[in-house]
N, CA, C and O atoms as a GROMACS GRO file, in nm:
protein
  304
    1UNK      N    1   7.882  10.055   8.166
    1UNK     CA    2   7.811   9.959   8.248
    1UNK      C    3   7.823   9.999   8.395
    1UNK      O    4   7.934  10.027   8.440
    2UNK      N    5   7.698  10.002   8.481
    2UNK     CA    6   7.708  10.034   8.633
    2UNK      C    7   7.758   9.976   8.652
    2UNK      O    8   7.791   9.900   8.561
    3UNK      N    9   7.823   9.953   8.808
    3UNK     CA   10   7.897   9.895   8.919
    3UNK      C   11   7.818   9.800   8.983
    3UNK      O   12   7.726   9.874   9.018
    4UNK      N   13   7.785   9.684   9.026
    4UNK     CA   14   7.720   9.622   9.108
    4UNK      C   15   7.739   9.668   9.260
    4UNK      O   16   7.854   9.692   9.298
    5UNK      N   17   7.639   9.682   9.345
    5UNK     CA   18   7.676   9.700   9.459
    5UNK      C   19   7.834   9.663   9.553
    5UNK      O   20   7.916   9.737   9.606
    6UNK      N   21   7.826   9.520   9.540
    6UNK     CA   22   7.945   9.454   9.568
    6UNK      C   23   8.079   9.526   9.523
    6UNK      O   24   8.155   9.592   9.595
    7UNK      N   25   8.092   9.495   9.366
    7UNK     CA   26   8.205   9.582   9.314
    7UNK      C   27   8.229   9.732   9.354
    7UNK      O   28   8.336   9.780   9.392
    8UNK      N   29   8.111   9.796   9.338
    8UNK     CA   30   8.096   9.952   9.400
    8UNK      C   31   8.225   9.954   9.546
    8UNK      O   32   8.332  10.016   9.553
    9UNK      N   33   8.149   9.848   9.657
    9UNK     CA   34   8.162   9.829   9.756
    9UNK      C   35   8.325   9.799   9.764
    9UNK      O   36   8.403   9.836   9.852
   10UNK      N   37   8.348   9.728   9.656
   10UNK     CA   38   8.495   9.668   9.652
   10UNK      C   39   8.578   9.812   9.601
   10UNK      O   40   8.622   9.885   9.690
   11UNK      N   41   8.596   9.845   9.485
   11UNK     CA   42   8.620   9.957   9.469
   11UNK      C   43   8.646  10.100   9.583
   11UNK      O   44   8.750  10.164   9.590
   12UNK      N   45   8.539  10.121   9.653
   12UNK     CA   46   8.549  10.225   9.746
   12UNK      C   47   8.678  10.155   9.832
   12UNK      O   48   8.785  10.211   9.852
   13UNK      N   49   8.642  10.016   9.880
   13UNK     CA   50   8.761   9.986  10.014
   13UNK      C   51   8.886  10.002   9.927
   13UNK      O   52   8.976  10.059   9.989
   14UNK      N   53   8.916   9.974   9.817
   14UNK     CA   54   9.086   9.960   9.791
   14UNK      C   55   9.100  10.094   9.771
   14UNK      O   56   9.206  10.152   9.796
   15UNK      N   57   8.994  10.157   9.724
   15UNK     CA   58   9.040  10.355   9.669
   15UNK      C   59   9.098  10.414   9.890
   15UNK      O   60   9.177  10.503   9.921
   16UNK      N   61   9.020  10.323   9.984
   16UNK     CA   62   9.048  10.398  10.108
   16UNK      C   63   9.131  10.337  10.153
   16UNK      O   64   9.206  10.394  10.231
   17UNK      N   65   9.154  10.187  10.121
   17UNK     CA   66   9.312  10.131  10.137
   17UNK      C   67   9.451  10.205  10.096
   17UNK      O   68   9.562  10.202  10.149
   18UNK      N   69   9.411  10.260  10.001
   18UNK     CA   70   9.500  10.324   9.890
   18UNK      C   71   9.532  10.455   9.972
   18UNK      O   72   9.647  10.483  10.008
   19UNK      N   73   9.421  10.532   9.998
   19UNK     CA   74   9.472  10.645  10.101
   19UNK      C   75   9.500  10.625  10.177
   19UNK      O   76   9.558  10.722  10.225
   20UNK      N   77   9.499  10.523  10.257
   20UNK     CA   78   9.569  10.519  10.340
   20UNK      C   79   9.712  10.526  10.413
   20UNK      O   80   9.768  10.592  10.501
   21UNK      N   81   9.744  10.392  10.305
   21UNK     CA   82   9.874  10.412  10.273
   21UNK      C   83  10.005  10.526  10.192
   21UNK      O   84  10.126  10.525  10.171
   22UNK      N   85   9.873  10.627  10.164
   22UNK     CA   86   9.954  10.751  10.098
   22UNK      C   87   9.984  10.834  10.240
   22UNK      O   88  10.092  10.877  10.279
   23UNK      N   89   9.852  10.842  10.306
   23UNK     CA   90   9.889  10.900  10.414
   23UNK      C   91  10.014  10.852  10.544
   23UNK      O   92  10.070  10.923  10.626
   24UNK      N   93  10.026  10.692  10.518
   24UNK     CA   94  10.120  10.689  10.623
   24UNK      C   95  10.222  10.681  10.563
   24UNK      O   96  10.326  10.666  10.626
   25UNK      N   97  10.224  10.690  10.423
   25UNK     CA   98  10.409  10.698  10.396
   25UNK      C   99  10.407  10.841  10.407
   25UNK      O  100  10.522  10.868  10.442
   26UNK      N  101  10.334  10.966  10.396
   26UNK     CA  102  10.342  11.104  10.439
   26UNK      C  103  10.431  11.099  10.546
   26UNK      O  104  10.550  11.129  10.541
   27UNK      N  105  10.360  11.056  10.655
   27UNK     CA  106  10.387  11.016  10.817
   27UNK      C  107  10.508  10.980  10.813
   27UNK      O  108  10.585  11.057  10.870
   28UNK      N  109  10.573  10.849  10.744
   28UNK     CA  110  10.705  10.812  10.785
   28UNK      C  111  10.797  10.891  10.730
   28UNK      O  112  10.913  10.886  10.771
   29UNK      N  113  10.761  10.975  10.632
   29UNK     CA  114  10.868  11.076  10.564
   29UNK      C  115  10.907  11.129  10.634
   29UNK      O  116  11.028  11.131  10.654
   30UNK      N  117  10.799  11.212  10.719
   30UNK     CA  118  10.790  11.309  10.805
   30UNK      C  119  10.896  11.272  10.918
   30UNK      O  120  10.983  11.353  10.951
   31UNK      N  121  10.885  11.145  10.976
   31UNK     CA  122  10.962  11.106  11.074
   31UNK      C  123  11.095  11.066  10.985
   31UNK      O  124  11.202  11.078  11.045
   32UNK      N  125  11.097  11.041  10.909
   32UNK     CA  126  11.225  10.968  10.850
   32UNK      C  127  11.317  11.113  10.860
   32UNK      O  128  11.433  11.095  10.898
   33UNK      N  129  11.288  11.221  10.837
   33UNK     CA  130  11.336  11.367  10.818
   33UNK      C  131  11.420  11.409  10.971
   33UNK      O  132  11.532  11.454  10.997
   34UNK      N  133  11.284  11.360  11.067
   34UNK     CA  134  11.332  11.436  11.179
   34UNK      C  135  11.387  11.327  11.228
   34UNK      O  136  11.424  11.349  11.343
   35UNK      N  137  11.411  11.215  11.192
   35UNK     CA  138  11.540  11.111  11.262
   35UNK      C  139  11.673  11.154  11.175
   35UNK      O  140  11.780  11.154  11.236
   36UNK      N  141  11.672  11.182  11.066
   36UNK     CA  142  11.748  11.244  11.006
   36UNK      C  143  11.845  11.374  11.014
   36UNK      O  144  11.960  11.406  10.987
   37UNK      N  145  11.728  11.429  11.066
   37UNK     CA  146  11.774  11.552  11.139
   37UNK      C  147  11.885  11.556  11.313
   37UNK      O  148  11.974  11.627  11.359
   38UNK      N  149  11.791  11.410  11.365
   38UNK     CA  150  11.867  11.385  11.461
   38UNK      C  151  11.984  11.350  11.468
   38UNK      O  152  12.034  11.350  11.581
   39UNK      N  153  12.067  11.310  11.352
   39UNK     CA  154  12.202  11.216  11.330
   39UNK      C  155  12.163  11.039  11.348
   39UNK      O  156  12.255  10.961  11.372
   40UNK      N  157  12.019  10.989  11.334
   40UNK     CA  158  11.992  10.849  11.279
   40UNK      C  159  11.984  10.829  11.159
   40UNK      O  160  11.867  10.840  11.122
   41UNK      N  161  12.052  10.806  11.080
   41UNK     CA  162  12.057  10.797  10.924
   41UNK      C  163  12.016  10.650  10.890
   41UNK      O  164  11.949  10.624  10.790
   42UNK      N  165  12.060  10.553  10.980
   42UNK     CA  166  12.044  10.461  10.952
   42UNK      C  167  11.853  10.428  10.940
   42UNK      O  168  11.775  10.381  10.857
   43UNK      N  169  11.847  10.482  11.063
   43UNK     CA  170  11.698  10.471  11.087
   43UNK      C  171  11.608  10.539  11.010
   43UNK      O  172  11.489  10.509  11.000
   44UNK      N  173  11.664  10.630  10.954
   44UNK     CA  174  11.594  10.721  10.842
   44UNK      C  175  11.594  10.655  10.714
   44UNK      O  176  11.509  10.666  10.625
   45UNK      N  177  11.688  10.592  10.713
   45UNK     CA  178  11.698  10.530  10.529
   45UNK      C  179  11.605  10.426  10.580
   45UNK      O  180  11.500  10.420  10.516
   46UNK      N  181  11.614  10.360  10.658
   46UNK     CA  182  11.484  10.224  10.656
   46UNK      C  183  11.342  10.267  10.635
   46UNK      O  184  11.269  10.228  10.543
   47UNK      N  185  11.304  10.375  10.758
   47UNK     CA  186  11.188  10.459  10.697
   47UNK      C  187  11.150  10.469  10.595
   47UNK      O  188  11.045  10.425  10.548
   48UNK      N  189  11.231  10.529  10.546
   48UNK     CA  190  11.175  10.563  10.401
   48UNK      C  191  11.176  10.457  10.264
   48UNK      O  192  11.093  10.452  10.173
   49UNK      N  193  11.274  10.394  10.279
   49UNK     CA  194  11.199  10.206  10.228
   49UNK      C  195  11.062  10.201  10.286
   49UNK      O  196  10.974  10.207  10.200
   50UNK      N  197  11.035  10.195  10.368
   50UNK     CA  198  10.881  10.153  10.419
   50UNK      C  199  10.817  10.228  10.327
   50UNK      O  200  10.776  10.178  10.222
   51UNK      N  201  10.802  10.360  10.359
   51UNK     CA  202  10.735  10.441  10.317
   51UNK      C  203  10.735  10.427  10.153
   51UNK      O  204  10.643  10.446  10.074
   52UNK      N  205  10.870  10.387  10.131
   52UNK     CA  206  10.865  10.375   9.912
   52UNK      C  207  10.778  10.283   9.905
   52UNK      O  208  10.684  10.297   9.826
   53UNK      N  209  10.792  10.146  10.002
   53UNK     CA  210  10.712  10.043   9.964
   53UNK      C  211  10.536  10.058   9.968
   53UNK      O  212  10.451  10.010   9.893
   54UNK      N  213  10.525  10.141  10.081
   54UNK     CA  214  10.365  10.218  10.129
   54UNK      C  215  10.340  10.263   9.976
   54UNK      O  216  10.219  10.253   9.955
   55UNK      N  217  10.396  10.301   9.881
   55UNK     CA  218  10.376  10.374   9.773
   55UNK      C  219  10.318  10.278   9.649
   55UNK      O  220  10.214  10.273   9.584
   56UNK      N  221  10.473  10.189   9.654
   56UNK     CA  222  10.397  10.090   9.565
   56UNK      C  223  10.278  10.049   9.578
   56UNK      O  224  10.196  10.060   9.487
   57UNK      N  225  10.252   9.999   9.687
   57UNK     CA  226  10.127   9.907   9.731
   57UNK      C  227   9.980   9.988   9.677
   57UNK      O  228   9.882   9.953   9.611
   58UNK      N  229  10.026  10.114   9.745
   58UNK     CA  230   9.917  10.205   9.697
   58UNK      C  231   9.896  10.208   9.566
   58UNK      O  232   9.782  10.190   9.521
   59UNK      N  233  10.046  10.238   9.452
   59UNK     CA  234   9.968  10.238   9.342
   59UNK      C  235   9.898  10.095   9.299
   59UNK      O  236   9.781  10.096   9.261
   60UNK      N  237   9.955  10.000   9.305
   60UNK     CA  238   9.865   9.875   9.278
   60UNK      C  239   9.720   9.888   9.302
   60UNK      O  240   9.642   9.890   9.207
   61UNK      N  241   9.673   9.899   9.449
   61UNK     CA  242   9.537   9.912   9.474
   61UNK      C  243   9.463  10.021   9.398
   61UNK      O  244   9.348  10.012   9.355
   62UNK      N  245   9.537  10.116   9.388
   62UNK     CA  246   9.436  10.224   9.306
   62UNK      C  247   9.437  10.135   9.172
   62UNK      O  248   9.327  10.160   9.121
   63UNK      N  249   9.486  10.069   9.112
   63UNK     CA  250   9.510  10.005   8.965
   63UNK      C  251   9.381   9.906   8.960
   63UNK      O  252   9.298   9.876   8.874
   64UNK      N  253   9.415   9.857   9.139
   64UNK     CA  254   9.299   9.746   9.086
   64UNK      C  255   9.147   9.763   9.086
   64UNK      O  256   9.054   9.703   9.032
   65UNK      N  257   9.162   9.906   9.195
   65UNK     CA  258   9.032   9.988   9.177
   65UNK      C  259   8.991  10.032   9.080
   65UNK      O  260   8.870  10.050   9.068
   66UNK      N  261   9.082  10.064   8.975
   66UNK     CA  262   8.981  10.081   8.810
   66UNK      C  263   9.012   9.961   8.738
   66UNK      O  264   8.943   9.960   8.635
   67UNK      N  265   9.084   9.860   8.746
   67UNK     CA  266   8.954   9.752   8.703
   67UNK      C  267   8.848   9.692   8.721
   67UNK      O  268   8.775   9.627   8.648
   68UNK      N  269   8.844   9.735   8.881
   68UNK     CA  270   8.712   9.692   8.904
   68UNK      C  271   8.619   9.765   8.839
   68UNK      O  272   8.546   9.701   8.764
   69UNK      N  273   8.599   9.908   8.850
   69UNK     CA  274   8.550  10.025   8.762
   69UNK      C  275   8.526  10.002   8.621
   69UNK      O  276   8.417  10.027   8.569
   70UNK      N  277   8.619   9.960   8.561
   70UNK     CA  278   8.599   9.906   8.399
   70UNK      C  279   8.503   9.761   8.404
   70UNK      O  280   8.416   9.748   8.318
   71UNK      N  281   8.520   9.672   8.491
   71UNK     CA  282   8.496   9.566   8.502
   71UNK      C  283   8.601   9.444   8.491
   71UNK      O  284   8.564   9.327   8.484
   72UNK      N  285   8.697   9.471   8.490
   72UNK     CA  286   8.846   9.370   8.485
   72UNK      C  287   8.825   9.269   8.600
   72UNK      O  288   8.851   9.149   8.597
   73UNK      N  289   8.766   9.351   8.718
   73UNK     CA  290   8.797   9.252   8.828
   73UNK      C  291   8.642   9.262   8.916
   73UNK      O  292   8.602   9.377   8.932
   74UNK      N  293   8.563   9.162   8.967
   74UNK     CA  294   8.463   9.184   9.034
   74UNK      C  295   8.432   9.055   9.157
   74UNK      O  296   8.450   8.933   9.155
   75UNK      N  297   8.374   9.155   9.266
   75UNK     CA  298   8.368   9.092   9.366
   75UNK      C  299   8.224   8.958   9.375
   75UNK      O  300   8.102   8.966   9.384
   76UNK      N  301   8.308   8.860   9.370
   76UNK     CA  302   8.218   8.755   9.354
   76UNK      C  303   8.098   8.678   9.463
   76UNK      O  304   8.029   8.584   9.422
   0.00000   0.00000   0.00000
């Protein structure tokens, strides 16, 4: 079954929500490393909580992006 515009529409934003958040837990790794590197450990382990949590979130949205895709979930 096609996508309705809407759903289409819904779908694309959480698939670029979703990258998004892949890309900025990239980012905080990245920094979490070089605070790490600096002797902030503390500040580095919080980072990278963020960044685990950036992960979860992401996978959810990609999840809910293929139900929308199947039809599980549609924008009303």
């Amino acid at each position: 079954m096609a996508l309705t515009k809407p759903n289409q529409q819904l779908r694309r934003e959480l698939k670029e929500a979703a990258a998004l958040l892949k890309w900025s837990g990239v980012d905080l790794c990245v920094f979490a490393k070089c605070l790490l590197a600096a002797g902030d450990e503390q500040s580095a382990n919080d980072m990278m909580k963020i960044a685990l949590s950036f992960q979860e979130t992401e996978d959810k949205l990609a999840g809910y992006a293929e139900e929308v895709k199947i039809g599980g979930i549609e924008r009303g």
